[in-house]
Backbone as JSON Lines, residues from 0, in Angstrom:
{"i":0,"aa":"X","n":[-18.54,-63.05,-48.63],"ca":[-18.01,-64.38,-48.91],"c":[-18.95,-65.1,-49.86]}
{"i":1,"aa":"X","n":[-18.37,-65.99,-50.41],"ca":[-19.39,-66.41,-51.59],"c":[-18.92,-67.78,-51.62]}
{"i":2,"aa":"X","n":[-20.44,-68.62,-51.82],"ca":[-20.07,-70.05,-51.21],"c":[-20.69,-70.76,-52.88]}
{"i":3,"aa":"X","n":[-21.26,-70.35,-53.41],"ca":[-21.81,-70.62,-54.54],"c":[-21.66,-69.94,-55.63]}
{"i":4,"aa":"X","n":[-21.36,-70.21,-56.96],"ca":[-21.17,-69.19,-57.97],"c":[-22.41,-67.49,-57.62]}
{"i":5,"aa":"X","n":[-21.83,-66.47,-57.98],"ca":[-22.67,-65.39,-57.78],"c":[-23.86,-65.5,-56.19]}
{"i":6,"aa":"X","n":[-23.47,-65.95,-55.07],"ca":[-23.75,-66.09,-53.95],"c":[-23.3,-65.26,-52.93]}
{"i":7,"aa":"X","n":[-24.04,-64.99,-51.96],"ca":[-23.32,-64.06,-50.56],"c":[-23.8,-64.36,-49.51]}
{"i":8,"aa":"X","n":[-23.54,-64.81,-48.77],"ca":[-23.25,-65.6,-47.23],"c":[-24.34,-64.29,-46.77]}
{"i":9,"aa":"X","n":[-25.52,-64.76,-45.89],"ca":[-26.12,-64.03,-45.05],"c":[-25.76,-64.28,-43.52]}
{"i":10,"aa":"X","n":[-25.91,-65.74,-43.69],"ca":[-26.16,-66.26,-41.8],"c":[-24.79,-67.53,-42.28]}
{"i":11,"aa":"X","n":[-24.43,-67.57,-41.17],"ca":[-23.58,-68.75,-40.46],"c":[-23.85,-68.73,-39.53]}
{"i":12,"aa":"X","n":[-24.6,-70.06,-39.4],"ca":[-24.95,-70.25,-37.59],"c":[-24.43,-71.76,-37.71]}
{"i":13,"aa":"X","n":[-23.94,-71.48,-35.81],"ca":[-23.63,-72.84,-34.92],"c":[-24.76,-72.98,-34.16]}
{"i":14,"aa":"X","n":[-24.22,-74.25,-33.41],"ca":[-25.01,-74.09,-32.05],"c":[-24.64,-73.41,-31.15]}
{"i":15,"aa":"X","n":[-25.29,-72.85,-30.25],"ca":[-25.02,-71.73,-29.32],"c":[-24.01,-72.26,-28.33]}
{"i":16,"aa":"X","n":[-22.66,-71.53,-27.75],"ca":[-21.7,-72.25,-26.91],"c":[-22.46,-72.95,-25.81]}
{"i":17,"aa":"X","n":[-23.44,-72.0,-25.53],"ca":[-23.69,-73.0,-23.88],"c":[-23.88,-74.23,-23.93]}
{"i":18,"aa":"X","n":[-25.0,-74.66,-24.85],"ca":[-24.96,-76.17,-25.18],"c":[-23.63,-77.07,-25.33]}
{"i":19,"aa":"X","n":[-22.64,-76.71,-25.47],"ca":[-21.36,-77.28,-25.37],"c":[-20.99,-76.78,-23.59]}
{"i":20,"aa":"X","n":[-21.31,-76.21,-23.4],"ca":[-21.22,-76.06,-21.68],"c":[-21.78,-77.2,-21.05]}
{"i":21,"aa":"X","n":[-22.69,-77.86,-21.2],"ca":[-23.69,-79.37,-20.64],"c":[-22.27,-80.29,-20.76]}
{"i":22,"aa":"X","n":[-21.94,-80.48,-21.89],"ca":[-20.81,-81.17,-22.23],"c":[-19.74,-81.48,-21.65]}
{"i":23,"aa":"X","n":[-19.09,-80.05,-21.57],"ca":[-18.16,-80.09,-20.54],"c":[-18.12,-80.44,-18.96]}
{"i":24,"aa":"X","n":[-19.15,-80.1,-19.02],"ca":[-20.23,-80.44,-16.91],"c":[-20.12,-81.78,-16.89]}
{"i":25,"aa":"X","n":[-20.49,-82.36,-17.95],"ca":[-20.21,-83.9,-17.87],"c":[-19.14,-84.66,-18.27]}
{"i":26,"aa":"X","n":[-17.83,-84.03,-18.86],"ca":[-17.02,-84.5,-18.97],"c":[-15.68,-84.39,-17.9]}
{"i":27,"aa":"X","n":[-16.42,-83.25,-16.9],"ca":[-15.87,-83.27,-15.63],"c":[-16.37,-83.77,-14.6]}
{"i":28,"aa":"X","n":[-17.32,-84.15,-14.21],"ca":[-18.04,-85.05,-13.92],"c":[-17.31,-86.64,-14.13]}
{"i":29,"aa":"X","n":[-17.24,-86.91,-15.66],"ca":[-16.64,-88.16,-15.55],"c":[-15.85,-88.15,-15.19]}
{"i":30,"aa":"X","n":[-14.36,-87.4,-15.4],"ca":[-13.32,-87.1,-14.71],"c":[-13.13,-87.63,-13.1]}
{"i":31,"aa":"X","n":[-13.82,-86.62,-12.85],"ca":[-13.63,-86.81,-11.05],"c":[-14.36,-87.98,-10.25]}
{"i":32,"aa":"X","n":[-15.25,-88.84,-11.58],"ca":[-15.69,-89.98,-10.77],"c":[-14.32,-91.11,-10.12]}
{"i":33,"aa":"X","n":[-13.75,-91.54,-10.91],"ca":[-12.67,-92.46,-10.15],"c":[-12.01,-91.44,-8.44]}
{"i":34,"aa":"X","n":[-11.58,-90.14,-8.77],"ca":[-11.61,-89.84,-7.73],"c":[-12.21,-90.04,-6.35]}
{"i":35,"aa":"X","n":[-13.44,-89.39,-6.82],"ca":[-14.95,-89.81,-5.77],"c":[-14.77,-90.77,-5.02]}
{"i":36,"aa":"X","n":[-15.0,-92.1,-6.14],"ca":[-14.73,-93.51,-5.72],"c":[-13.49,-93.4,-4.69]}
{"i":37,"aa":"X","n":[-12.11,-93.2,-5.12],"ca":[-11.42,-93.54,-4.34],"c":[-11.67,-92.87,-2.77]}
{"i":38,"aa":"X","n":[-11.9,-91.33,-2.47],"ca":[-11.63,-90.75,-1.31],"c":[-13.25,-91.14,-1.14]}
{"i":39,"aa":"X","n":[-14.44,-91.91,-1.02],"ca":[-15.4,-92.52,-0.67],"c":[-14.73,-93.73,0.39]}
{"i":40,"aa":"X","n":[-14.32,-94.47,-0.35],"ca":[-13.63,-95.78,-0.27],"c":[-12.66,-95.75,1.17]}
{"i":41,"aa":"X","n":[-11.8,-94.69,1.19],"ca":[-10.84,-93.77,2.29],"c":[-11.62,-93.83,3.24]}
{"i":42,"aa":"X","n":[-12.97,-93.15,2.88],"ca":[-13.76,-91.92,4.17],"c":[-14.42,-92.89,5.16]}
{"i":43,"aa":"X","n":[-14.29,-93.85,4.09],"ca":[-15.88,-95.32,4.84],"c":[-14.49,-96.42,5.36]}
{"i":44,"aa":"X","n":[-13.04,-95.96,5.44],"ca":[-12.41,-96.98,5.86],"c":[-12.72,-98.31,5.26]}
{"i":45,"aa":"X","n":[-12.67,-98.25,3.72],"ca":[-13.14,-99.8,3.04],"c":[-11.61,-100.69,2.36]}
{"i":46,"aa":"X","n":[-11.43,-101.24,3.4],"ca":[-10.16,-102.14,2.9],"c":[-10.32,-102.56,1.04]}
{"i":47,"aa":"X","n":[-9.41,-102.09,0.79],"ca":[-9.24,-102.57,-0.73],"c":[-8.36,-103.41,-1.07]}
{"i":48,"aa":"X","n":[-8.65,-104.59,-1.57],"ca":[-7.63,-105.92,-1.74],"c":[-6.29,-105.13,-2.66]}
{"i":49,"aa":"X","n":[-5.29,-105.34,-2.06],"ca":[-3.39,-104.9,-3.17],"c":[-3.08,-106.19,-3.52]}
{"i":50,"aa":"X","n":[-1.95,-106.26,-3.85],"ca":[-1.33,-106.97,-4.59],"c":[-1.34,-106.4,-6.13]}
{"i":51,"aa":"X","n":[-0.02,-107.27,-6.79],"ca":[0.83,-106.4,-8.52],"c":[-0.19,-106.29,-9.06]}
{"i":52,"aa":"X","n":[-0.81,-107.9,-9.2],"ca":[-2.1,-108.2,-10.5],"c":[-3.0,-107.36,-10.45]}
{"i":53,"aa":"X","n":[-3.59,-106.84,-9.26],"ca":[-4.57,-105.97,-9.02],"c":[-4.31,-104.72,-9.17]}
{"i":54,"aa":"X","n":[-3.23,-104.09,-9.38],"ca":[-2.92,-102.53,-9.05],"c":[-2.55,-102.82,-10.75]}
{"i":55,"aa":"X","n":[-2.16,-103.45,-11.65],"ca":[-2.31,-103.88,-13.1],"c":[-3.35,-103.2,-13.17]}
{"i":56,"aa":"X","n":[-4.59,-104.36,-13.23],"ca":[-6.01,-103.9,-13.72],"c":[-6.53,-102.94,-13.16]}
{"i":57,"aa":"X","n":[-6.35,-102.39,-12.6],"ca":[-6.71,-101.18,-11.74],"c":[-6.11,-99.75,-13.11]}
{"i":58,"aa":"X","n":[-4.5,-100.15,-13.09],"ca":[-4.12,-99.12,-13.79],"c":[-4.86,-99.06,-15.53]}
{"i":59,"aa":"X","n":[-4.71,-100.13,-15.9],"ca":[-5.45,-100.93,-17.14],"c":[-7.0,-100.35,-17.36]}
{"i":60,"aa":"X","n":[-7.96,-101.1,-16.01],"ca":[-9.27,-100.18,-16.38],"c":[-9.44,-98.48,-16.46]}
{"i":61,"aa":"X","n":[-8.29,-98.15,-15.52],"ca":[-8.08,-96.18,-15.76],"c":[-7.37,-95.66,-16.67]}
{"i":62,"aa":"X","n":[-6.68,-96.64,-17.65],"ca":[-6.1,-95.73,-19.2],"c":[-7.67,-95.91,-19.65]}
{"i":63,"aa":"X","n":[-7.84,-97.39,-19.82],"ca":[-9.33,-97.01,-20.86],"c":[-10.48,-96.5,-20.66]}
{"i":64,"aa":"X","n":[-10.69,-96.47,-19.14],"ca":[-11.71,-95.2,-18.7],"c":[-11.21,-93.72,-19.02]}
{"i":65,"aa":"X","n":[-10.01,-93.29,-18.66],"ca":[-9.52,-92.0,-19.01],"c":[-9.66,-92.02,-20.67]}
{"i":66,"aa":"X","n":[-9.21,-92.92,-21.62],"ca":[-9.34,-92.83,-23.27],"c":[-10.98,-92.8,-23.59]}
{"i":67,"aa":"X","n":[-11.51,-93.17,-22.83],"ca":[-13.18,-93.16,-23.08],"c":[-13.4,-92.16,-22.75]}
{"i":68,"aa":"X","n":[-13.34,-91.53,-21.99],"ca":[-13.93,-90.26,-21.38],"c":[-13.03,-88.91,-22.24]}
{"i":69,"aa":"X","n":[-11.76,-89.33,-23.01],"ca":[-11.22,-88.5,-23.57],"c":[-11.97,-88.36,-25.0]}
{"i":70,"aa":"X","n":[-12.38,-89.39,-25.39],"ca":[-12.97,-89.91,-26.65],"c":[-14.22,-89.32,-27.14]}
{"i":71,"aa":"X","n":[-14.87,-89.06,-25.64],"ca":[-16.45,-88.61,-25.28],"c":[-16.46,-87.26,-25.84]}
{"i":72,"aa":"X","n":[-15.5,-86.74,-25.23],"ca":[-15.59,-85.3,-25.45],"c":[-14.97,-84.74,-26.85]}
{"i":73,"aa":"X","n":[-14.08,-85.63,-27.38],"ca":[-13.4,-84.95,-28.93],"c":[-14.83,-85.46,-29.41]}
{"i":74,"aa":"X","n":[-15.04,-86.1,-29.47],"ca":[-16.42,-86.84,-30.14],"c":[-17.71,-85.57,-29.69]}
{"i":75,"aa":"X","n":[-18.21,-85.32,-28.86],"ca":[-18.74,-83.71,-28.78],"c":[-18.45,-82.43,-28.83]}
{"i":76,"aa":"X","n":[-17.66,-82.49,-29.03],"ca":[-16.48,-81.23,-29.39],"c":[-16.83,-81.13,-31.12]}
{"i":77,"aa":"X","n":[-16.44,-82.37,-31.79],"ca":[-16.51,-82.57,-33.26],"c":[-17.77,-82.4,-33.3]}
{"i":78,"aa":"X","n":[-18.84,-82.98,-33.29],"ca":[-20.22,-82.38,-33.11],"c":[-21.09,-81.7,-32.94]}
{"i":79,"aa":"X","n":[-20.02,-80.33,-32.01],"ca":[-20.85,-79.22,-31.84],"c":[-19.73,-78.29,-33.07]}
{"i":80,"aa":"X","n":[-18.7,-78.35,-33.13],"ca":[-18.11,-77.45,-33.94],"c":[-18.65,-77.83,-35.44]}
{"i":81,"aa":"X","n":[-18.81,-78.51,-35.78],"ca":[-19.24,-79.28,-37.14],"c":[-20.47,-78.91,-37.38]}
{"i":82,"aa":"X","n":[-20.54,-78.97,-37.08],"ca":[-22.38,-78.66,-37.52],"c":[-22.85,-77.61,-37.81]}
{"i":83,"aa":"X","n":[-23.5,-76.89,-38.93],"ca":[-23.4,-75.69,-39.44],"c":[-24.12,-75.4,-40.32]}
{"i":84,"aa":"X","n":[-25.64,-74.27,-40.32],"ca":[-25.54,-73.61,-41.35],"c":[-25.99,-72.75,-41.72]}
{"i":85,"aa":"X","n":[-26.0,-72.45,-43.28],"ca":[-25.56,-71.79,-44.0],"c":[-26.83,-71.05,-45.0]}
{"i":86,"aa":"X","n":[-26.66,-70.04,-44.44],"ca":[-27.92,-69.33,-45.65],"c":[-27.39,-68.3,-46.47]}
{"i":87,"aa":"X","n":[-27.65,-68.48,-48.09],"ca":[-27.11,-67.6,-48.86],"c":[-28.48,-66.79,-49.59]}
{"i":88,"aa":"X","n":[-27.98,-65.87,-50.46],"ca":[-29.27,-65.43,-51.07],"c":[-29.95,-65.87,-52.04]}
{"i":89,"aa":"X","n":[-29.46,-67.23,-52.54],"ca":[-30.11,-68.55,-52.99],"c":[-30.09,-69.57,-52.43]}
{"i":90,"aa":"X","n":[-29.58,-69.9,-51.62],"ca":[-29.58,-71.15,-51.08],"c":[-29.77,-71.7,-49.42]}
{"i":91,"aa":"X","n":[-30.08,-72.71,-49.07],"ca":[-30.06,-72.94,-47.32],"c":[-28.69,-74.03,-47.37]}
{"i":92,"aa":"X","n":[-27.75,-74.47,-46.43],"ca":[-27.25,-75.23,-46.8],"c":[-27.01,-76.05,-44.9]}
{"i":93,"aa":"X","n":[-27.38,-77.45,-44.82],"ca":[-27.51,-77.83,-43.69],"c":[-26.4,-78.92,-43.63]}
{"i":94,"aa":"X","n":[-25.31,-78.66,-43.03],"ca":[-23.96,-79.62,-43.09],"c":[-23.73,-80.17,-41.63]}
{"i":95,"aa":"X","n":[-24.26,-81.34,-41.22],"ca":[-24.65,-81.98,-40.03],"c":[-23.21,-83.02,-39.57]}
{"i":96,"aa":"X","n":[-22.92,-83.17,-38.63],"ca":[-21.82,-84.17,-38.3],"c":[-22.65,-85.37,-37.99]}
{"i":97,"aa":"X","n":[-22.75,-86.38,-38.32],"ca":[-23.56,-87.48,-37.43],"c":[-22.22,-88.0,-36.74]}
{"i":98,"aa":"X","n":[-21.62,-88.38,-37.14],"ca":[-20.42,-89.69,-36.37],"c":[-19.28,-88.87,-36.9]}
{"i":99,"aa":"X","n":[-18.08,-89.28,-36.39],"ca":[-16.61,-89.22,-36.29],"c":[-16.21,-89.0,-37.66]}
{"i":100,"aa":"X","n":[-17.05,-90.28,-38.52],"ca":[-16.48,-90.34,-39.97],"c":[-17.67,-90.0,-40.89]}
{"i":101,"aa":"X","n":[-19.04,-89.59,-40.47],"ca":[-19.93,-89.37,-41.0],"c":[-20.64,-88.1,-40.73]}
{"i":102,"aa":"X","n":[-20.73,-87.68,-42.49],"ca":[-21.54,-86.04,-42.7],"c":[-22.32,-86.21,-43.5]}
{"i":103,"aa":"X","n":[-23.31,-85.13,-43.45],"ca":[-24.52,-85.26,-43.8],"c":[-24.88,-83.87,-44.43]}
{"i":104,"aa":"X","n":[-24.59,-83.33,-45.57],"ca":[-25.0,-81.91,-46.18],"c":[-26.15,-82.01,-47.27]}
{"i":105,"aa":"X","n":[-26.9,-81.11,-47.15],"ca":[-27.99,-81.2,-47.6],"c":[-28.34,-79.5,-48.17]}
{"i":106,"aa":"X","n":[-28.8,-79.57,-49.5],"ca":[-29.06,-77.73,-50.09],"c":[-30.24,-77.57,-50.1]}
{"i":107,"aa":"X","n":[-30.93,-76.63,-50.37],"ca":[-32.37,-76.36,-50.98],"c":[-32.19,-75.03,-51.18]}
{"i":108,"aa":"X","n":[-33.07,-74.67,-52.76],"ca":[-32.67,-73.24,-53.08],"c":[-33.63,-71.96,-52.18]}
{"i":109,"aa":"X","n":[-33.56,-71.24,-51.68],"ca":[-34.51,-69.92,-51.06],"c":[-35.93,-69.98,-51.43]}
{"i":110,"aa":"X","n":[-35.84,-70.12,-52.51],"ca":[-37.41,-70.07,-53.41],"c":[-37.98,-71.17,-52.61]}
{"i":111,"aa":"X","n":[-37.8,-71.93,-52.53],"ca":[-38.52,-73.42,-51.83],"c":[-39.14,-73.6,-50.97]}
{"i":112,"aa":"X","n":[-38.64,-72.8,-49.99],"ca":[-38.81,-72.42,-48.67],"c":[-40.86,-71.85,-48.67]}
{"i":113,"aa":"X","n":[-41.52,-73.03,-47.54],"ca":[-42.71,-72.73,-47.77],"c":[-43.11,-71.97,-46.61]}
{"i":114,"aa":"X","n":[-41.96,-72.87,-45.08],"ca":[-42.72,-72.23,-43.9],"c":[-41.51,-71.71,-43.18]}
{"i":115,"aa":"X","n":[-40.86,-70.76,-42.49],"ca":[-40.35,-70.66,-41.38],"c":[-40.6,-71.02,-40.37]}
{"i":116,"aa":"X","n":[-40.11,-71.35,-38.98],"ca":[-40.63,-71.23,-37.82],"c":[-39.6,-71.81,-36.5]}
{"i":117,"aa":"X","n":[-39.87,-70.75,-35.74],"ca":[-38.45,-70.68,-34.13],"c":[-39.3,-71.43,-33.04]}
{"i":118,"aa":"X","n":[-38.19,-72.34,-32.63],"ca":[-38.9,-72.93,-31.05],"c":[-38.22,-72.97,-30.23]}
{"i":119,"aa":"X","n":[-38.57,-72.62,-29.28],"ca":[-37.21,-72.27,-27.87],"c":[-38.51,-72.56,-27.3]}
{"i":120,"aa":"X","n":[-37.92,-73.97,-26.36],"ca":[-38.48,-74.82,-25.41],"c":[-37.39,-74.64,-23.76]}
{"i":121,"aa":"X","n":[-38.37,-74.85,-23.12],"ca":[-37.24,-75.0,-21.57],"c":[-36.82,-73.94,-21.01]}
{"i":122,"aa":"X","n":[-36.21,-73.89,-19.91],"ca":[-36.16,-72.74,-18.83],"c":[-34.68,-72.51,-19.43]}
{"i":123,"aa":"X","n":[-33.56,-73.43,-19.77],"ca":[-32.34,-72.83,-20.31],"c":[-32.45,-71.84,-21.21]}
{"i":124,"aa":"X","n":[-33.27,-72.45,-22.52],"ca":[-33.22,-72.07,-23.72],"c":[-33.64,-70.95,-23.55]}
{"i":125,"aa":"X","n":[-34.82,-70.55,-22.91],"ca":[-35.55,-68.87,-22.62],"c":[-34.7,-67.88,-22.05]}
{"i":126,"aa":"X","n":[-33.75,-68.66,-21.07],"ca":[-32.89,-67.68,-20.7],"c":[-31.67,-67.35,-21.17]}
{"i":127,"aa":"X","n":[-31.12,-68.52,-21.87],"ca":[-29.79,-67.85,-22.42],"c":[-30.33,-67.63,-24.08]}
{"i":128,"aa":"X","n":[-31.55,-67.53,-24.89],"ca":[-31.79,-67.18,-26.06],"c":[-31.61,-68.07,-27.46]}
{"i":129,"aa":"X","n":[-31.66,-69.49,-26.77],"ca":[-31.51,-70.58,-28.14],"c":[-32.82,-71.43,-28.25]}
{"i":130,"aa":"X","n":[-32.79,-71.82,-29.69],"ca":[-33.55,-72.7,-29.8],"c":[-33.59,-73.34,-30.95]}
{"i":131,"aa":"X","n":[-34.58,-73.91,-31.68],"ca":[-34.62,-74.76,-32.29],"c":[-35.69,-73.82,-34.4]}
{"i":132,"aa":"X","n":[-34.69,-73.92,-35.39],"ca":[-35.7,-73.04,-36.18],"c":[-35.98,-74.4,-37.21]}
{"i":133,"aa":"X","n":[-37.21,-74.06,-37.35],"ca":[-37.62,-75.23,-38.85],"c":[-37.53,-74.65,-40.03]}
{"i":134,"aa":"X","n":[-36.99,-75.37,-40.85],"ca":[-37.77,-74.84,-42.45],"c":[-37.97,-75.55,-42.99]}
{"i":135,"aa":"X","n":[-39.79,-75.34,-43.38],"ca":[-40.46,-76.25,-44.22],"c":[-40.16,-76.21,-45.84]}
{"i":136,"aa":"X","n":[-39.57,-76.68,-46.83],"ca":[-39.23,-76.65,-48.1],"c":[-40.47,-77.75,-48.99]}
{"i":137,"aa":"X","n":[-40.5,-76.91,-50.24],"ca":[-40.96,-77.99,-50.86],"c":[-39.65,-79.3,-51.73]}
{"i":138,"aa":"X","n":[-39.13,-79.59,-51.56],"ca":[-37.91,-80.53,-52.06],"c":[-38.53,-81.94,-51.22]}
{"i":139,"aa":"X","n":[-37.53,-82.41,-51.53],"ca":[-37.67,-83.93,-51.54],"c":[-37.11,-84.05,-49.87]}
{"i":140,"aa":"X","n":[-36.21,-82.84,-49.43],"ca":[-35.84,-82.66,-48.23],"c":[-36.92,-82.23,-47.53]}
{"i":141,"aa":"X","n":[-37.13,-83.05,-46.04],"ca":[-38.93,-82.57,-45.78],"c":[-38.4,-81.43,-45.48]}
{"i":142,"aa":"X","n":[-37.66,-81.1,-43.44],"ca":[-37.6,-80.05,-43.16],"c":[-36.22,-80.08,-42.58]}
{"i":143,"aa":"X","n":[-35.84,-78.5,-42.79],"ca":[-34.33,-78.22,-42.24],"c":[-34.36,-77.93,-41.01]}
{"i":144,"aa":"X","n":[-33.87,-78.55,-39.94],"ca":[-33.57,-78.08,-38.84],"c":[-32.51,-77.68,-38.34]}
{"i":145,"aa":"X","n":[-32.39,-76.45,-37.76],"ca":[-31.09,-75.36,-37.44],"c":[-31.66,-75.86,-35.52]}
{"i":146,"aa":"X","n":[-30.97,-76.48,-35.14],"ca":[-31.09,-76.87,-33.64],"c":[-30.13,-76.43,-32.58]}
{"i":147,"aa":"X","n":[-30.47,-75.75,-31.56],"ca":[-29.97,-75.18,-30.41],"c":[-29.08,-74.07,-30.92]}
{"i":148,"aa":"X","n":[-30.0,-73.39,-32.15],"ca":[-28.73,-72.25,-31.88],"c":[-29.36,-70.47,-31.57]}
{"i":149,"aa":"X","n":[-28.37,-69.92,-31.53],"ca":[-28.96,-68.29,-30.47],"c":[-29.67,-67.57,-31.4]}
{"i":150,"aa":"X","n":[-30.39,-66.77,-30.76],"ca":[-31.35,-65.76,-31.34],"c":[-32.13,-66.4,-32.69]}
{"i":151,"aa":"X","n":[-33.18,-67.62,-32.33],"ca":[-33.87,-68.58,-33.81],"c":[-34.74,-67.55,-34.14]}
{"i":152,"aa":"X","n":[-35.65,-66.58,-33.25],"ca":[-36.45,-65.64,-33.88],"c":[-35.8,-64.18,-34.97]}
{"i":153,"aa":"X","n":[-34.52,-64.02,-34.21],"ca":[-34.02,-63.43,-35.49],"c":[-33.4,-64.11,-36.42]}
{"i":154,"aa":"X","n":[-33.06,-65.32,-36.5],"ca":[-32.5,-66.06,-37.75],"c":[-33.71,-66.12,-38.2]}
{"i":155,"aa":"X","n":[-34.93,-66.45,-37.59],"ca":[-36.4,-66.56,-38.66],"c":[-36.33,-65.22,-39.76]}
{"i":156,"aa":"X","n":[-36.23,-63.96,-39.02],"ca":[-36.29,-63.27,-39.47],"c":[-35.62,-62.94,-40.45]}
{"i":157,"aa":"X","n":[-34.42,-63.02,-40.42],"ca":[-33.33,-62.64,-41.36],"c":[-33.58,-63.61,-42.78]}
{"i":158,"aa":"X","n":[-33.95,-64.89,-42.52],"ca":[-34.24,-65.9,-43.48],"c":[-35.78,-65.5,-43.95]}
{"i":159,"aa":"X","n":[-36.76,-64.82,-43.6],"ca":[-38.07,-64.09,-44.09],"c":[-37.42,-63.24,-44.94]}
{"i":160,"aa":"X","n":[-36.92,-62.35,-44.67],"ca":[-35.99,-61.01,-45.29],"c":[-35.21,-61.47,-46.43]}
{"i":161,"aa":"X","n":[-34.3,-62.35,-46.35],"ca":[-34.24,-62.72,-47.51],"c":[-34.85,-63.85,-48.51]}
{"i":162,"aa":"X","n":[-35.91,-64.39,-47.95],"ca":[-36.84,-64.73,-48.94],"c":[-37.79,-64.12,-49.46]}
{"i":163,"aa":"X","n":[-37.71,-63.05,-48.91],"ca":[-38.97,-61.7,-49.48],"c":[-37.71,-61.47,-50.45]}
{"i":164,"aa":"X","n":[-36.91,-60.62,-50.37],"ca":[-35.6,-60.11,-51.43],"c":[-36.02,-61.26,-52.46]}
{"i":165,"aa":"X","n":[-35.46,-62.44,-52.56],"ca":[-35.28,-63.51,-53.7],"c":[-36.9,-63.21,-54.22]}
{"i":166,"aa":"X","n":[-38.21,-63.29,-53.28],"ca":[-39.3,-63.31,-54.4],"c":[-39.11,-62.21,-55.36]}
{"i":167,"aa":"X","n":[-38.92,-61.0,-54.72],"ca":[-39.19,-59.52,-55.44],"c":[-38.01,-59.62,-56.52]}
{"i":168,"aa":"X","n":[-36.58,-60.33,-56.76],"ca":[-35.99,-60.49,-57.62],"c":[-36.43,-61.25,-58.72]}
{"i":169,"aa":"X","n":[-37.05,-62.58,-58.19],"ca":[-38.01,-63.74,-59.16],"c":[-38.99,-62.64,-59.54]}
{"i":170,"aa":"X","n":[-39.76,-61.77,-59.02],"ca":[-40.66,-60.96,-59.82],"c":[-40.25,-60.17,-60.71]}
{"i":171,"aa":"X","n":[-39.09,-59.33,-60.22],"ca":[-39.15,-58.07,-61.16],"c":[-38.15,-59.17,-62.88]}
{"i":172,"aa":"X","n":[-37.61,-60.16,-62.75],"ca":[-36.94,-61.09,-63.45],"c":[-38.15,-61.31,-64.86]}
């Protein structure tokens, strides 16, 4: 695949699914809180004032708690699918979601590239194999960060590998 004139796609990386697993834990979680509340409320025998007006706002605060909590999750959903990137055999390319309506892409060519380096922090990350990779560039861009995604010591690698390739091309050139 070729993303740039005379270019070839090495790596496409996401973030690793599990990290979207946290997500979901908590968006079921929010879910079942009004539940909770109610069969709490049941269990402790806690008279709850009725009447129309009240069973109104009642229904009223649970569309917009349910639209919030629906909101939460397209909104992390878009965030983890969005976010992406992209190493070619010239180029890094870091295409970030910040907000709903806001992106953030950023290039730097291979050559630039001064430092690599993988960090997998925490008892998750060690065990299911994600983490966090830097790249130090000389550009005006300080550093690229590829965050929470799988196997960062072999993306280090693969991104060494082909920055060795691009020097030995700049040489024999």
């Amino acid at each position: 695949m070729s993303l740039f004139n005379n270019e070839h796609t090495i790596l496409k990386v996401r973030r690793d699914p599990i990290t979207f697993l946290v997500h979901i834990f908590m968006f079921l979680v929010l879910l079942s809180l009004p539940t909770l509340f109610a069969l709490v409320t049941k269990l402790l025998d806690y008279p709850l004032p009725s009447g129309d007006a009240l069973q109104l706002i009642v229904k009223l605060f649970g569309t917009v708690y349910y639209a919030y909590v629906l909101l939460f999750i397209l909104y992390s959903f878009f965030d983890y699918f969005l976010d992406i990137w992209i190493v070619t055999d010239k180029h890094i390319v870091d295409i970030q979601q910040k907000a709903l309506f806001f992106r953030v892409i950023a290039k730097q060519e291979i050559s630039r590239i001064q430092d690599v380096t993988a960090e997998v922090k925490g008892v998750l990350p060690t065990i299911f194999n994600y983490g966090n990779v830097y790249i130090q560039t000389a550009g005006t861009h300080e550093r690229f960060a590829f965050r929470q995604v799988p196997d960062p010591y072999g993306i280090v690698a693969q991104i060494l590998k082909t920055l060795e390739a691009d020097r030995k091309r700049s040489d024999s050139a």
